[in-house]
N, C-alpha and C positions, 0 to 999 in steps of 0.2 A: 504494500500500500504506500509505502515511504518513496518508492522506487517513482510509484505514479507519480505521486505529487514533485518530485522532479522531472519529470516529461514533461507534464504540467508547465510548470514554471518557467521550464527552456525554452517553453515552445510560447511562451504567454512573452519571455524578453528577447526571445528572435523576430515576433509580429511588433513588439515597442520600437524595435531599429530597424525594421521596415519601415515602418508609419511616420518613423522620429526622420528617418532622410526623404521620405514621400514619395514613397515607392509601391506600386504596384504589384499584387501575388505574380503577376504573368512576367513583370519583368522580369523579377527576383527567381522564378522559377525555371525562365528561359537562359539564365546567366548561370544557375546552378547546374542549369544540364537535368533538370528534374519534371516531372508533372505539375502543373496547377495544382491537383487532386495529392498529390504528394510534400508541395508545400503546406496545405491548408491543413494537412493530417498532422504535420510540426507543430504548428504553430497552436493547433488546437489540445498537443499534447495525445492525438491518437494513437502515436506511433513512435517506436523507440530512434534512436538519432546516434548512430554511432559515431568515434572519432574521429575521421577522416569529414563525415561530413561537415560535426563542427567545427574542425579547422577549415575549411572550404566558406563556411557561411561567414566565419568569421573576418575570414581574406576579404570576401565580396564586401563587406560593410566596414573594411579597414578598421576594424579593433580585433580587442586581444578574443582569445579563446575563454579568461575569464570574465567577458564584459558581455558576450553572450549566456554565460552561467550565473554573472550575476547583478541583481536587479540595481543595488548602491552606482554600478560602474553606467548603466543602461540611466539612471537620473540623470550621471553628469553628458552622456549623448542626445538626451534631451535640451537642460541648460542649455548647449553649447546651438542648436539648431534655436531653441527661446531669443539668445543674446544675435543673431542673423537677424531672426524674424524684426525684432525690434531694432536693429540697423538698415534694415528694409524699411520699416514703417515710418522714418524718418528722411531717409530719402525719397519716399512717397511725398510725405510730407511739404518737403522744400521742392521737391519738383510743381506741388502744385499750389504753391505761394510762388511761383516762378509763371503757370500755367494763367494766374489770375490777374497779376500785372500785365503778363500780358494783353490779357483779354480787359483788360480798362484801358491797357495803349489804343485798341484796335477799335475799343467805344469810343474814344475819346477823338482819334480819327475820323470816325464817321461824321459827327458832331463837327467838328471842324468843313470838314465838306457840306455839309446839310442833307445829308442824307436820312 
C-alpha cells in the first residue's frame, strides 16, 4: 500500500512539471517516445515507473531525478515559472502604457486635422 502511494505521488509531481513548464500530455509523451495513454497512467499513479524512465523524464524537464520524486524541489519549479509569469505581467504592463500614448498621439492627431 506504501509502495502505491509512491506511484501516486510521482506520478501527481511529474503532471506539476508538466503543467508548471505548460506542456501538453501529447507533447510530453511524443518527446518521451511513449503513448498518451501511457503518460496519463504516470501521472495518475496507474502504473509503476521504473529507473531508466525516470531518468529520461527527468532529462526532458531539465531537473534532477530527485525533483521528480520530490514535491519540496517540484515548489521551487513552480516559484521559478511564478517569478516569469510576473516579469511577463509587467512587460505586458509597460507595453501597454506605451500602447495608450500612443493611441492619444493618434486622437490627438485627428483633432488636429478635424476629422
Amino acid at each position: 500500500m506504501a509502495n502505491q502511494r509512491l506511484i501516486s505521488e510521482i506520478g501527481a509531481n511529474i503532471k506539476q512539471l508538466r503543467l508548471a513548464q505548460a506542456k501538453g500530455q501529447t507533447e510530453v509523451a511524443t518527446a518521451l517516445k511513449i503513448s498518451v495513454a501511457a503518460l496519463s497512467k504516470i501521472e495518475n499513479g496507474q502504473t509503476d515507473i521504473n529507473l531508466s524512465r525516470l531518468a529520461q523524464i527527468a532529462k526532458y524537464f531539465e531537473v534532477s531525478v530527485s525533483s521528480v520524486i520530490s514535491k519540496e524541489i517540484n515548489t521551487t519549479v513552480s516559484q521559478d515559472v511564478l517569478e516569469e509569469l510576473e516579469q511577463l505581467k509587467q512587460q505586458l504592463a509597460d507595453k501597454n502604457a506605451e500602447v495608450m500614448k500612443l493611441q492619444k498621439k493618434v486622437i490627438d492627431l485627428y483633432d488636429k486635422l478635424g476629422l
